[in-house]
N, C-alpha and C positions, 0 to 999 in steps of 0.2 A: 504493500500500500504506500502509495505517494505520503511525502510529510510537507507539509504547510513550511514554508521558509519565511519566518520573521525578524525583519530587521529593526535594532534598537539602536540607539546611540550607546557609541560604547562606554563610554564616563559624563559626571556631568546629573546637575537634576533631571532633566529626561530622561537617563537613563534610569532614576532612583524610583521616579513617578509610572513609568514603561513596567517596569519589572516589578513593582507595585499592584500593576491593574493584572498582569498576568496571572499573579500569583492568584489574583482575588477573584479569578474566573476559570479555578483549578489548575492552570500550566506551571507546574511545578519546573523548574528548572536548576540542573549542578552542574553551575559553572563553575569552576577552577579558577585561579588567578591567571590574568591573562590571556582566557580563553576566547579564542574569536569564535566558536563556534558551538553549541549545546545543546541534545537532545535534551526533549520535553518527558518525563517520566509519565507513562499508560497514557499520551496525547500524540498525535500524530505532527506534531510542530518541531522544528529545530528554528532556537534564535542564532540569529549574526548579529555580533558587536562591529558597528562599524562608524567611520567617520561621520558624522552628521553630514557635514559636504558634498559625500561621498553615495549616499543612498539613494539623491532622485536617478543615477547613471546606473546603480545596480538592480533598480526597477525599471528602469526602460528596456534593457539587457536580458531582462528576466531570471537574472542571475539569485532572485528573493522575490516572492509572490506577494508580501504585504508588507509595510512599514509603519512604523511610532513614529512620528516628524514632525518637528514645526511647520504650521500652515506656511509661514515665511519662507522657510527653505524652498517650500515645494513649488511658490510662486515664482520666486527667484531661478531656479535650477529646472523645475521638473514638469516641465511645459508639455501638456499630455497625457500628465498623470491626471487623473481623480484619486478622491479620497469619498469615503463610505460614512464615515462617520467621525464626529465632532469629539475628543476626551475630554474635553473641560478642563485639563491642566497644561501647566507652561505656558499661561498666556502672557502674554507681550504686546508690546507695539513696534512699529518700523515708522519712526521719527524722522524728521529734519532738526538742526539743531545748531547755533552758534554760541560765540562768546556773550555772557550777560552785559559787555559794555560794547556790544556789538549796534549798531544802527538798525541792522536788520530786526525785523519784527514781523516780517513774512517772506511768502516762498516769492515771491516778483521781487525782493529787496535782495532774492540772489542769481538775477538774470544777470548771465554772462561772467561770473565770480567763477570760484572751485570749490569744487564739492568731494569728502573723504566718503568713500564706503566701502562698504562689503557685500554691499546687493544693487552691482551696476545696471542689473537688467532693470532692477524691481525702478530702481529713480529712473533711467533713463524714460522707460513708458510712461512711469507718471510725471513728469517732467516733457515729456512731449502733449499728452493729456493735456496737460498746462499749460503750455504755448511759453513756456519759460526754457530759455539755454543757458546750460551751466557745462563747466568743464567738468570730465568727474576724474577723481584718484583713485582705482580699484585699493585698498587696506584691508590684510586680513588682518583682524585682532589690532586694538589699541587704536580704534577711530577716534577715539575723543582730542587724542592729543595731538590731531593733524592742525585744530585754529593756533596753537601754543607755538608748535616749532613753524608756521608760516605755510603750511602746506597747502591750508585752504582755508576758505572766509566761513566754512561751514560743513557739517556733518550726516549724512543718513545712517540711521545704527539700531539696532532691537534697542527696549526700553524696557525696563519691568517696572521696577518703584520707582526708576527718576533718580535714584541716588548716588550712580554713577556721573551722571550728567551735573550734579550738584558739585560734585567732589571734582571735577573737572572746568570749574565755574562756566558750565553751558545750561541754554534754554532751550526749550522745544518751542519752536514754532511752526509746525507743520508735522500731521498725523495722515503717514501714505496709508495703514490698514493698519488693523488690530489682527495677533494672531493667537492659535493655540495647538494646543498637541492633535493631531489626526489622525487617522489609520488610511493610510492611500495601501493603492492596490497597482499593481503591475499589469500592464495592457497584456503581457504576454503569459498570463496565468489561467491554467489549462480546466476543463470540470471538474474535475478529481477534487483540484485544490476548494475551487470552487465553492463545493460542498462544505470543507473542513470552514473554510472562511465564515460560512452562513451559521454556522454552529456558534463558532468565537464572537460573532458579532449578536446572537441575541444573547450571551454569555454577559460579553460588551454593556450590552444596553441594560439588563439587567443590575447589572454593579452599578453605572451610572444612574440609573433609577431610583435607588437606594441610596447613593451618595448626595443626590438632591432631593431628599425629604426626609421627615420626623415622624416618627410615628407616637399618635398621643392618646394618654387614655387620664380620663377622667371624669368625677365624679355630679351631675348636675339634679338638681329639686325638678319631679315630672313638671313641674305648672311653667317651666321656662328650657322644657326641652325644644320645642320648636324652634325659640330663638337660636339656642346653642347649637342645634343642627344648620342650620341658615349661612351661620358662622362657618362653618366649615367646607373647607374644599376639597373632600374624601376624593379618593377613587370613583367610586357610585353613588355608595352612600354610607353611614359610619353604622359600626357594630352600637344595636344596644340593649345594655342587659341590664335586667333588675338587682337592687341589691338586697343584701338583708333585709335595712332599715326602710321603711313601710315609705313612699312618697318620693326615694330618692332612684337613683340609675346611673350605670355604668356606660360611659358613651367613648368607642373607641375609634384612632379615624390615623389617617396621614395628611399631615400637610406639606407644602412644598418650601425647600428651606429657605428660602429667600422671602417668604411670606411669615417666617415664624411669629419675631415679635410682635405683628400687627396682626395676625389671629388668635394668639395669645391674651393679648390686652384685650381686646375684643371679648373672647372669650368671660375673661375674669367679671366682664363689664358686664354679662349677661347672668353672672351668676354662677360659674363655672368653678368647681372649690375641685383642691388634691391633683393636680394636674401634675402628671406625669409625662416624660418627653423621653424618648429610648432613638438611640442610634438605629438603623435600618442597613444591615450590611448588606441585603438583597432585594430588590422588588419585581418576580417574575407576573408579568400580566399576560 
């Protein structure tokens, strides 16, 4: 039986976050130190550790049927790939960005100046988009410090918290895309694989599912159950069960975590007492 080839970056928080979600949708994996290559224990997958840079050319190649990638990379690099599905993690930005005692204060304030990056494709189209011309410096690694030593009047660079850019005394003024971790697929991946893929990805969804919601149970007076149902934005609709104590009821449910506090307060507001809130390590629908 054919084994699913997945590629991960080989060091580095994607890689930390990658082998994280694996783990967390059974693909157990014993990698060694320094190993570039690792079967999956009772799954049909082998990972590759490989250059981040390096993965949208070994998906084209077909050299690995699916990747963990920054959306960035893929944009940059890997023109023809698709990606299947969104991880939620490693998100970033692909920034513009100069000195704080710079003039500039927009992307027209760098028509015709020089530009430091490391995603010439990614600026060059958006910079045509834009009817703005800038010279660019390909840089891998250490962009920020191209305004410092004279290399250029300004920078394109992934951004996470900004605190790089801080500590470089640079500002963003210009937001080319927001990215995050993805699972792309290799044009050249056969049925076989196929199959394994479609397994991994409602695996996938399901972890993801669970990692963005709560699951809550608590305790509400019948005469103010309607409201506290109203309140909530279950699945269908929330478990509920009578308690011992004569007039009261157990109402269980999930909400979505980014809605917590404001269904919560809400909740308490209706009357809602004992409220309990539990991690959700899976949510198969």
């Amino acid at each position: 039986m054919s084994k699913l080839r997945i590629a991960v970056q080989k060091s580095g928080r994607l890689n930390e976050d990658s082998m994280r979600l694996l783990k967390d949708i059974g693909i157990s994996i014993d990698n060694g130190k320094d190993q570039l290559k690792a079967s999956a224990k009772g799954f049909p997958v082998e990972v590759f550790y490989l250059r981040n840079g390096d993965i949208p050319q070994y998906l084209k190649d077909g050299v690995v049927d699916v990747a963990i990638i920054g959306e960035n990379v893929l944009i940059e690099k890997g023109d023809g790939i698709d990606f299947v599905e969104r991880l939620g993690f490693s998100k970033c930005k692909v920034s513009i960005a100069v000195p704080k005692d710079s003039k500039a204060n927009s992307l027209k304030d760098l028509n015709g100046k020089r530009i430091a990056t490391s995603y010439p494709e990614t600026v060059k189209k958006f910079l045509k988009a834009q009817n703005i011309e800038a010279q660019l410096h390909k840089i891998n690694g250490s962009v920020e410090i191209a305004p410092n030593i004279g290399l250029a009047e300004g920078i394109c660079d992934i951004v996470s918290s900004g605190s790089t850019l801080f500590k470089n005394g640079l500002k963003e003024i210009e937001v080319l895309l927001t990215s995050e971790a993805v699972l792309a697929v290799s044009p050249k991946m056969d049925s076989e694989r196929q199959a394994i893929l479609e397994t991994i990805q409602f695996r996938i969804q399901s972890v993801l599912k669970g990692r963005q919601s709560k699951y809550v149970l608590l305790n509400a007076p019948n005469d103010k159950l309607d409201a506290i149902i109203k309140v909530l934005p279950g699945m269908k609709s929330p478990t509920v069960l009578p308690l011992a104590e004569e007039g009261w009821s157990s109402v269980h449910s999930v909400i979505p975590k980014h809605q917590f506090w404001e269904v919560i307060d809400e909740l308490k507001a209706n009357g809602a007492q004992g409220i309990l809130v539990c991690p959700i390590e899976k949510m198969v629908l």
